[in-house]
N, C-alpha and C positions, 0 to 999 in steps of 0.2 A: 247816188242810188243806194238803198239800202234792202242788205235781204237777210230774213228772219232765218233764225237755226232752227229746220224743222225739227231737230232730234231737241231743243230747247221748246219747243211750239208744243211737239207732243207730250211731252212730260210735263209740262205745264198743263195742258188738259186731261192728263190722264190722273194725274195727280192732287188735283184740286185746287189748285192757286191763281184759278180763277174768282173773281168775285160773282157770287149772285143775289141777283137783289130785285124790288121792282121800283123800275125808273118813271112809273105813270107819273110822278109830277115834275120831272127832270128832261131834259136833255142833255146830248153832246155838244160840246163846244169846239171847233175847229179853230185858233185866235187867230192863227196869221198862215199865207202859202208854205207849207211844208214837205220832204220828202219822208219824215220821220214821224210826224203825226196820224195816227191812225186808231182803228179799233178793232181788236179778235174776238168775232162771236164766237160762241160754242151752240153748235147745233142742236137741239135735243132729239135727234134723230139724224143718221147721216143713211139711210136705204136710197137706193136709185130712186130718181124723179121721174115720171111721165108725165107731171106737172104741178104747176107751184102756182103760188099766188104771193107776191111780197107787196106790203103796203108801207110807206113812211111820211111823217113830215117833214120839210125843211122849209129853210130859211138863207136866203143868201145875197147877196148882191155881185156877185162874178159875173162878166160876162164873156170870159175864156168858157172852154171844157173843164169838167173836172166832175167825179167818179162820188157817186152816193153807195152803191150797194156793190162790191164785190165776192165772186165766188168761183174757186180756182181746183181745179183736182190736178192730178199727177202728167196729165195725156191734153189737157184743155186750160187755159191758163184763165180765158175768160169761158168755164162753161154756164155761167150766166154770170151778167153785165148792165146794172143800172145806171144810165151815164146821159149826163146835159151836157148838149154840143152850143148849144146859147138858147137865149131866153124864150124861146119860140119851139127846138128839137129836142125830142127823147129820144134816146138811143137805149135798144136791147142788144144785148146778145145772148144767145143760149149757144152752146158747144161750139162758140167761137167764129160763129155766122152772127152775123148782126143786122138791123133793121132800125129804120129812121120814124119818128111820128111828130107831127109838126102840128103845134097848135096856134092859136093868136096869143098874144104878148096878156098877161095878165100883169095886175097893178103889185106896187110892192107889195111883200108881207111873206106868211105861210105860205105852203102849196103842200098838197096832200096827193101823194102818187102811188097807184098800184098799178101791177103790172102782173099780167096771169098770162100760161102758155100753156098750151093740151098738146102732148104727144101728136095722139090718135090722129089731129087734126091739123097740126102743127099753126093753131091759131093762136096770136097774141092779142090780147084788151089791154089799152094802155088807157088806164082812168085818169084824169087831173080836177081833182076838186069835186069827184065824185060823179063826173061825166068822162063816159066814153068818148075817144076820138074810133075813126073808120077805123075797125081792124083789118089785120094781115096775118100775113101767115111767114114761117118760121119754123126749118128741121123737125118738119113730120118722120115721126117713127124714132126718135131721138131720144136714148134717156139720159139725164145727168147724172154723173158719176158718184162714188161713197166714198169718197175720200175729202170730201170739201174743205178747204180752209177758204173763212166769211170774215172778208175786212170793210171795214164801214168807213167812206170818208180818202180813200184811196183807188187804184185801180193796179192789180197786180198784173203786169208782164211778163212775170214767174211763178212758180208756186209757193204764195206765199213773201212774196218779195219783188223787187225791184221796180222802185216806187218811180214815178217822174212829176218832179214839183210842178210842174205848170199841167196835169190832172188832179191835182190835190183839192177836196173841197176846203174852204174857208166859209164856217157861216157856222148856221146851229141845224141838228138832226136829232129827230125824236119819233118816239112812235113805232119802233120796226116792228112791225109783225111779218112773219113769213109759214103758207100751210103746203100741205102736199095735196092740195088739191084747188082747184078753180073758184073761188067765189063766186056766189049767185051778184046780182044787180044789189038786191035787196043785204048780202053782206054786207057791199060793199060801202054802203049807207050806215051800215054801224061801225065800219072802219074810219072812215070820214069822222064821225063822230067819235071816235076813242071811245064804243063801248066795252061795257065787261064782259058782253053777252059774245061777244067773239075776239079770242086769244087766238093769235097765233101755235103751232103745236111743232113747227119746225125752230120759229124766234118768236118769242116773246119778249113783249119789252117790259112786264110787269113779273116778269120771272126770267131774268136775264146774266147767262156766264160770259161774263167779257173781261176783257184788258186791254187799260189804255196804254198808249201807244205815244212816245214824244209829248208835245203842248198837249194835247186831246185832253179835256175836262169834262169834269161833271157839274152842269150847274142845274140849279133851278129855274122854271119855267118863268118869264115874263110875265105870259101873258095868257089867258085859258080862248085858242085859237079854234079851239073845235065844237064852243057852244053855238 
C-alpha cells in the first residue's frame, strides 16, 4: 500500500508543480494492475457540494472491481466514489454510503459514464452511453466536504493514500469533466459527445492540473469514440 505526503500533496498544489494543459485529444493510460499508479486532480473549486455531476470515458477490459473516479476529504475517505464492481454494476458512493446500479453487459469498447447526486433530494442518475438507468436515492441533506483530494484510476481507503492493487483500474480514461451542479438530459448529450459547449467547472479535462502517479501515462487518443 502506498500513502501520499499530504504536506508533499499540498505544496505541490499550492505551489504550482502541477501541470495544466488540455487533454481533449489524450487520455490516461493505466499499463498494468498497480498500487502506485494513479492521477492527482486539482479541483478548480473545492466549496461544499450539494451536488455534482462527474462525466468520463473509459476503456477496459477487467473483470475484478477497480476504482474510476475518487474523492476523499479529512472525516470521509470515500465522500464520493466512482467504482465497477463488474461489467454489468456501478457502484456510487457519496459520504461513504454507497449504492449499486446494474445494467446489461454492453459489447467491448468505450463506455461514457455520468453520475449526478442532489442533496435536497438525495437522488442519484447514473447514465451509461447516454441513457439513464432507474434512479435512487442516496444521503439526502448531505454535503460533500472542501477539503477534497481527486485520484483518477485508484480508490483511496485513506486520505489520499492507501491504495489496494486489486481496485486499481488497468485500461485507458479520458474525458473527466466534473460540475457543481445536476446536468439536464439534454447536457448530458453534449457530454457523450465531448462538446465544447459544456466544460466541466469543477474538472476539466481541456483545462486540467494533474500528476501522474507511478506507470500512469499520457498517451494519444486511438480512436475519435464520441462521433
Amino acid at each position: 500500500m502506498e500513502r501520499i505526503s499530504l504536506c508533499c500533496l499540498f505544496f505541490m498544489m499550492i505551489s504550482g508543480t502541477m501541470t495544466s494543459t488540455d487533454l481533449n485529444k489524450n487520455v490516461v493510460l493505466f499499463p498494468k494492475e498497480s498500487s502506485t499508479s494513479y492521477v492527482i486532480l486539482k479541483p478548480q473549486a473545492t466549496s461544499s457540494l450539494t451536488s455534482f455531476t462527474v462525466c468520463l470515458n473509459y476503456y477496459t477490459v477487467l473483470t475484478r472491481d477497480y476504482s474510476l473516479l475518487s474523492i476523499a476529504n479529512p472525516e470521509k475517505f470515500n465522500d464520493i466514489l466512482i467504482y465497477i464492481t463488474n461489467s454489468t454494476a456501478y457502484s456510487v458512493t457519496v459520504g461513504d454510503e454507497e449504492i449499486v446500479f446494474t445494467a446489461p453487459e454492453s459489447p467491448l469498447g468505450w463506455k461514457h459514464i455520468c453520475t449526478s447526486w442532489k442533496s435536497s433530494t438525495g437522488v442519484v442518475t447514473q447514465w451509461i452511453n447516454g441513457k439513464p438507468l432507474p434512479r435512487k436515492t442516496l444521503k439526502k441533506g448531505y454535503s460533500v466536504g472542501t477539503q477534497p483530494i481527486i485520484i483518477l484510476g485508484q480508490d483511496q481507503d485513506s486520505y489520499g493514500g492507501s491504495f489496494d492493487i486489486k481496485q486499481s483500474c488497468v485500461g485507458e480514461i479520458a474525458d473527466v469533466q466534473m460540475w457543481n451542479f445536476v446536468l439536464s438530459p439534454n447536457e448530458i448529450q453534449l457530454a457523450l459527445v465531448n462538446s465544447y459547449l459544456i466544460q466541466g467547472n469543477i474538472l476539466n479535462w481541456r483545462s486540467l492540473d494533474y500528476n501522474l502517479k507511478g506507470d500512469a501515462i499520457i498517451e494519444a487518443k486511438l480512436e475519435d469514440y464520441t462521433s
